[in-house]
C-alpha positions in Angstrom: -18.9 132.1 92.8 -22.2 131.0 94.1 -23.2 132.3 97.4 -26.4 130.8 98.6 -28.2 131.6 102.3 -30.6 129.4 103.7 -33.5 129.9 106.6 -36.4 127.7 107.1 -39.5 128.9 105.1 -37.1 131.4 102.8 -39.4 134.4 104.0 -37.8 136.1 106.4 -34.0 135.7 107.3 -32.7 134.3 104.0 -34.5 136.8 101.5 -33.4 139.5 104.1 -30.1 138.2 103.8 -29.8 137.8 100.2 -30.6 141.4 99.5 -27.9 142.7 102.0 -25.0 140.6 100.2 -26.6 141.6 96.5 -26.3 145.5 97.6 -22.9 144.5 99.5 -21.8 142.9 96.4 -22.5 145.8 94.0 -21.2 148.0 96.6 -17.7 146.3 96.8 -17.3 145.6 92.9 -17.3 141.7 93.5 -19.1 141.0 90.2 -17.9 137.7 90.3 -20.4 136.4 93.0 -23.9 135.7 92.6 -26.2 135.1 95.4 -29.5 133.6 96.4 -31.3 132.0 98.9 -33.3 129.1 100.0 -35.3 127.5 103.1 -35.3 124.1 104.7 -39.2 124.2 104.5 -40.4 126.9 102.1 -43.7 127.0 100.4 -42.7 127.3 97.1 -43.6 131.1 95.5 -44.6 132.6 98.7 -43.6 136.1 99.0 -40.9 137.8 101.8 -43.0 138.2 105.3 -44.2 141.6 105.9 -41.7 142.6 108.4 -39.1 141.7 106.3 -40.8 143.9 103.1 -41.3 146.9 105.4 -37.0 146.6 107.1 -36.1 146.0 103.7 -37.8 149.1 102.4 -36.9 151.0 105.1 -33.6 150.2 104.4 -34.1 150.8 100.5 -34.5 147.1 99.3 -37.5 145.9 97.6 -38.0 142.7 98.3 -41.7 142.8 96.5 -40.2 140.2 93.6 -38.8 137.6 96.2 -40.8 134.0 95.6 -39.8 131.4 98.7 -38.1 128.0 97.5 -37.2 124.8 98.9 -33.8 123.9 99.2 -32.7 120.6 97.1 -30.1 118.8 96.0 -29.3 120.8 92.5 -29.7 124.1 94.6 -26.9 122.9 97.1 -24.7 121.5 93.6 -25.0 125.0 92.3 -23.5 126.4 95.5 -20.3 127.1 96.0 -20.6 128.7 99.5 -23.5 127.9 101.6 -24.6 130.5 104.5 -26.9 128.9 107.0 -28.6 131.1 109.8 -29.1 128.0 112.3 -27.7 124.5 113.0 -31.0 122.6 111.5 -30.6 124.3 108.4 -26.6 123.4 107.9 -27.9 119.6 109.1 -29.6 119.9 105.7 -27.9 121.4 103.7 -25.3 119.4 104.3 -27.4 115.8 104.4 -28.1 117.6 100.3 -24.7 117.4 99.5 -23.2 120.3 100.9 -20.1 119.1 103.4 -17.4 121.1 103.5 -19.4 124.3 101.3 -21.8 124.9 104.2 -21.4 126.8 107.0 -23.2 128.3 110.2 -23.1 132.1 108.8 -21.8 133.5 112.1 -18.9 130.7 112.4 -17.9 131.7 108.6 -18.3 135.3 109.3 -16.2 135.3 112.6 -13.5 132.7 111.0 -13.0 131.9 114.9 -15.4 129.0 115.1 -18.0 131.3 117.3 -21.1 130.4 116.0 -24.7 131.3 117.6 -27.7 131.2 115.0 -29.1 134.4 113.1 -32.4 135.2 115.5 -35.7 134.5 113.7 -37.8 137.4 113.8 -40.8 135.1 112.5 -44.3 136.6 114.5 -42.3 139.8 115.8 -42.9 142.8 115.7 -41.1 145.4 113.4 -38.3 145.7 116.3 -37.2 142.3 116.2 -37.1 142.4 112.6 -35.0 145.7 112.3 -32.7 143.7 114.6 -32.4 140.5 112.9 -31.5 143.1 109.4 -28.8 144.3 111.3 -27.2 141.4 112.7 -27.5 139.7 109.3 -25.8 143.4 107.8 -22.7 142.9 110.1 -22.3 139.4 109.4 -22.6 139.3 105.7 -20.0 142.4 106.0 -17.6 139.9 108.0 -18.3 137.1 105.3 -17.7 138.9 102.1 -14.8 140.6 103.8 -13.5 136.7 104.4 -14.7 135.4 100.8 -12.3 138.6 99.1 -9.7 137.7 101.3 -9.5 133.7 100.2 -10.2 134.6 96.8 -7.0 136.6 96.7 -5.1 134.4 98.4 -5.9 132.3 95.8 -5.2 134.5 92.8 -1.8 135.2 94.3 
């Protein structure tokens, strides 16, 4: 399974995001999902914000080898569950070919249709980023904690 999150400029909630599922991932033995991440209107090869880098590394993720890329149609193809952190962004994806495989991250996470979007800590300060990492750690929690539960409904 390919588990994809997408932001706007793939610098800051996305990248963020990515490296919480990857260690969440490895954490819960679910070696059969692979993620990534993408933004609606990345600069191609730009590295993770600064306030990301420092709230990963505080939290022991390097993000020093994340490059920023724009999200396209053979990106959303290769997707099998699509993770957005806003509306704009699932607008997109979806107008890429994503309908029915994207999702508003909190309205997957919560399986209740509550959705709000994932706050952009773009031009905060290290605060807002800190936050924005944690409410991104207990959703992606709730997420994989839904994506093990279909996937064994569907092995049974």
């Amino acid at each position: 399974m390919h588990l994809l999150f997408v932001c706007t400029g793939n610098t800051c909630r996305s990248p963020l995001a990515e490296a919480i599922a990857r260690r969440l991932v490895r954490e819960r033995g679910l070696n059969d999902i692979v993620v990534s991440s993408a933004g609606t209107s990345a600069w191609s090869d730009a590295p993770a914000s600064d306030g990301s880098l420092l709230v990963a590394l505080e939290n022991g993720i390097d993000l020093s080898e994340h490059r920023a890329r724009q999200l396209s149609p053979e990106i959303v193809a290769a997707s099998d569950v699509i993770l957005t952190m806003g509306p704009h962004h699932l607008d997109r994806a979806e107008a890429l070919g994503g309908t029915g495989r994207s999702h508003l991250l909190t309205e997957f996470s919560s399986g209740a249709g509550n959705a709000w979007p994932i706050s952009d800590p773009f031009g905060g300060d290290l605060s807002v980023y800190r936050a924005t990492f944690g409410e991104l750690t207990q959703e992606i929690r709730s997420a994989l904690d839904r994506i093990a539960a279909d996937s064994t409904r569907r092995t049974l």
